[in-house]
N, C-alpha and C positions, 0 to 999 in steps of 0.2 A: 443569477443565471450562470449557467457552466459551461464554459466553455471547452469544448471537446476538440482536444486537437490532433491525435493518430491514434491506432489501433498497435497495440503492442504485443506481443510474448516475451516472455522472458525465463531462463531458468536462473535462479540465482540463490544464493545463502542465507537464508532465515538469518535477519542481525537479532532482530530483539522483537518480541510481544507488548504493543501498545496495548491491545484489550486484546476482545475473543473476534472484534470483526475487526480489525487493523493492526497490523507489523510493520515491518521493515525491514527489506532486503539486502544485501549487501553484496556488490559486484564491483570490479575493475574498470569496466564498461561503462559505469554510471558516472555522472558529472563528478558530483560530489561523494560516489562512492556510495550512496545507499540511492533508496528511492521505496517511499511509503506506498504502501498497498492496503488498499479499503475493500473490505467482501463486504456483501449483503448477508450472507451466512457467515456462522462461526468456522473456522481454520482450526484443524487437528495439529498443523505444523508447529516447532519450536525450535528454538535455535537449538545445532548451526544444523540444521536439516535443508535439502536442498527442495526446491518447490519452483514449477513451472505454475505463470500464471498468462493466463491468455485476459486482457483487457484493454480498458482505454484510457490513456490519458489527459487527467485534464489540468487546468489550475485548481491549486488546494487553497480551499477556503473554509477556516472552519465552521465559519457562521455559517454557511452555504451548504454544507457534507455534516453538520452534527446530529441534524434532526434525524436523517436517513441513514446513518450508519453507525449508530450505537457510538459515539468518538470519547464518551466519558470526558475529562476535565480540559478544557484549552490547554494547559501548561504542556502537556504533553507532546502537544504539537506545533510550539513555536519556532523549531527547528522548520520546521514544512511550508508554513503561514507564506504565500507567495509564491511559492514553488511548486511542484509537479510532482500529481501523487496518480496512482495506478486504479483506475473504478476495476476489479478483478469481476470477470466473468465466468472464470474457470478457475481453479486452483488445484494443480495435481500435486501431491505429497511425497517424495521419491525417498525410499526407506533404505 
């Protein structure tokens, strides 16, 4: 179960491409300086492109989020595992 805990926007800096429905964004503002973002759709963005996403955040779980969002291999995201990823409901691409 997912736990949802606020509704967010955010613009911030494409760090890197996990797959085609998940990145990581990269800001000042952010705890640890990034913070993962999971679409239901594929993402045109790439690093360093800047991209506003309108979503919710909840706890990341991969066993919880792989089936639903395409998440390819766990290794990928052990950096995340316990921490707070973005469910992206919007994603604006800013060129």
């Amino acid at each position: 179960m997912l736990d949802h805990l606020f509704s967010l926007s955010v613009t911030a800096t494409v760090d890197r491409i996990v797959t085609g429905t998940a990145f990581v964004v990269r800001d000042v503002d952010f705890t640890d300086g990034t913070l993962l973002v999971l679409s239901a759709a594929k993402t045109t963005a790439e690093p360093p492109q800047l991209v506003t996403v309108v979503g919710t955040v909840v706890d990341f779980s991969y066993r919880d989020l792989s089936g639903r969002y395409e998440l390819g291999p766990s290794d990928a995201y052990r950096d995340f595992e316990g921490g707070r990823a973005l469910i992206a409901e919007d994603v604006t691409v800013w060129d």
